[in-house]
C-alpha positions in Angstrom: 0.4 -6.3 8.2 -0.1 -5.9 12.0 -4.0 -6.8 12.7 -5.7 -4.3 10.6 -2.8 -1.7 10.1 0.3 -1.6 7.9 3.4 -1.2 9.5 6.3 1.0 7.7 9.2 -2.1 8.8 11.9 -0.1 6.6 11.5 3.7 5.2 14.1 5.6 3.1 13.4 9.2 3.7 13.1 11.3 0.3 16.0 13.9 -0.2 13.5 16.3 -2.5 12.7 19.4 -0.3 9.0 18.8 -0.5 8.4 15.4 0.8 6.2 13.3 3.7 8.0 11.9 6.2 7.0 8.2 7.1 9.0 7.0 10.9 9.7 3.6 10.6 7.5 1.8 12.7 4.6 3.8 12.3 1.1 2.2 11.3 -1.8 3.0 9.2 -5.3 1.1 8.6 -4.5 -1.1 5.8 -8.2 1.5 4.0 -5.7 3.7 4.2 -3.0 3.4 1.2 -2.0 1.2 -1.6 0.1 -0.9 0.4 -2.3 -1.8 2.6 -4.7 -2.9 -0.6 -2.3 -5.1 -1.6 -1.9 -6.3 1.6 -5.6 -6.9 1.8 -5.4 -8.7 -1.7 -3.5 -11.5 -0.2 -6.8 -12.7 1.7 -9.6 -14.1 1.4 -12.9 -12.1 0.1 -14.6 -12.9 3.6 -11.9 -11.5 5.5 -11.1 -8.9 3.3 -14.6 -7.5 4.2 -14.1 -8.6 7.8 -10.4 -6.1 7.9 -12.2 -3.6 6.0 -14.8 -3.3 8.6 -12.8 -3.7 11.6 -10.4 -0.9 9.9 -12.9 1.6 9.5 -14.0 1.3 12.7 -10.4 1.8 13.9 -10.2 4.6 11.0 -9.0 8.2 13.4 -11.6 11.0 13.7 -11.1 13.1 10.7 -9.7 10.5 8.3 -11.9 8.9 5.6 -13.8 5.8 5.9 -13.6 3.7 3.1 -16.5 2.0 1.1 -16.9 -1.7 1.5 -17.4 -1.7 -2.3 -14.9 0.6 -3.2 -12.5 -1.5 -1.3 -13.7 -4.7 -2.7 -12.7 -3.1 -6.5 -9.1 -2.1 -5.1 -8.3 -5.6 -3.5 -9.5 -7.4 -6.7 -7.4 -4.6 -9.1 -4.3 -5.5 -6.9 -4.9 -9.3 -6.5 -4.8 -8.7 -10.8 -2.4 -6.9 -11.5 -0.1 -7.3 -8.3 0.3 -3.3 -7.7 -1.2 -1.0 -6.8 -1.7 3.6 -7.3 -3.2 5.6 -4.9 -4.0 9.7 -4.9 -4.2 11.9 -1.8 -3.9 8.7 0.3 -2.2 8.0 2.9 -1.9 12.0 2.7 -3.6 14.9 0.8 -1.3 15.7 -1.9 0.6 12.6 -2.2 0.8 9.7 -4.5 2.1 6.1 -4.1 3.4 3.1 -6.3 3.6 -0.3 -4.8 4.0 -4.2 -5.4 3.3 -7.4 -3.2 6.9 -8.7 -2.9 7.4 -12.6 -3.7 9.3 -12.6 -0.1 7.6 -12.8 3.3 8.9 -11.4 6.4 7.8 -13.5 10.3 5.3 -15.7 7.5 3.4 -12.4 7.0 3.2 -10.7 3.1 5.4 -7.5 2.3 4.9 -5.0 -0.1 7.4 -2.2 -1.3 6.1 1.1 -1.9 7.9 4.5 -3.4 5.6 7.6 -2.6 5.8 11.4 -3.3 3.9 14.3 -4.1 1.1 13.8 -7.1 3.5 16.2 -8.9 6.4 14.1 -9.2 4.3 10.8 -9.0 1.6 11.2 -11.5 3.9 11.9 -14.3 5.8 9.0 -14.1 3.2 6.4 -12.8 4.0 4.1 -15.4 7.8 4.0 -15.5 7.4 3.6 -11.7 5.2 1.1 -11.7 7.4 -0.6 -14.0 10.2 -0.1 -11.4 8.8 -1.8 -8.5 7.1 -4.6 -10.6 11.0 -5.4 -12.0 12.3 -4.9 -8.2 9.4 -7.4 -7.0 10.8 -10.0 -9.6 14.4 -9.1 -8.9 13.4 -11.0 -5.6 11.6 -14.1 -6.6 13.6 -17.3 -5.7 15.6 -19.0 -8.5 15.3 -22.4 -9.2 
């Protein structure tokens, strides 16, 4: 998280043919995709509607605003379940998977995300979800 946007700190570019290309170092309002709901989930409910706000305001000309409610619903989902699924966010015809890693990088949360096309996501939700939950665990600290 960088204020009220996600920043992509390490992207591994999809080999399929169809794919969305994410630069490394690009940002996003945390409305904006999955990560940045999970992201959101790691604060408070006051400040989650105090981000929310301040990112819709940030939100680009032509890009959706997101419902304070709405949001509220996706934060509390990935507080529970510690992942999260998004459609046709960040981009129209693409799908992410996600989970809040147990690891923080400069003191600030992380999450790992694996998007694609709807396509090639939807299908497979589960078994991906699966994936990064088992990843995020791979991580936690032994002892």
């Amino acid at each position: 998280q960088n204020d009220i946007y996600l920043q992509y700190i390490r992207v591994i570019q999809s080999v399929h043919a169809l794919r969305f290309h994410t630069e490394e170092g690009s940002q996003r309002p945390l409305t904006l995709s999955a990560t940045g709901w999970l992201l959101l989930s790691t604060h408070s409910d006051a400040m989650v509607e105090k981000l929310v706000r301040r990112a819709n305001i940030a939100t680009p000309a032509g890009q959706e605003r997101q419902d304070l409610v709405r949001m509220r619903e996706r934060v509390a989902q990935a507080r529970r379940e510690g992942t999260a699924y998004a459609e046709d966010l960040p981009l129209l015809g693409g799908a992410t998977v996600c989970a809040l890693l147990p690891v923080k990088v400069q003191g600030k949360p992380v999450v790992m995300g694996l998007g694609g096309t709807i396509e090639r996501i939807r299908p497979n939700k589960e078994r991906y979800l699966k994936l990064v939950r088992e990843l995020a665990a791979s991580l936690q600290p032994k002892g």
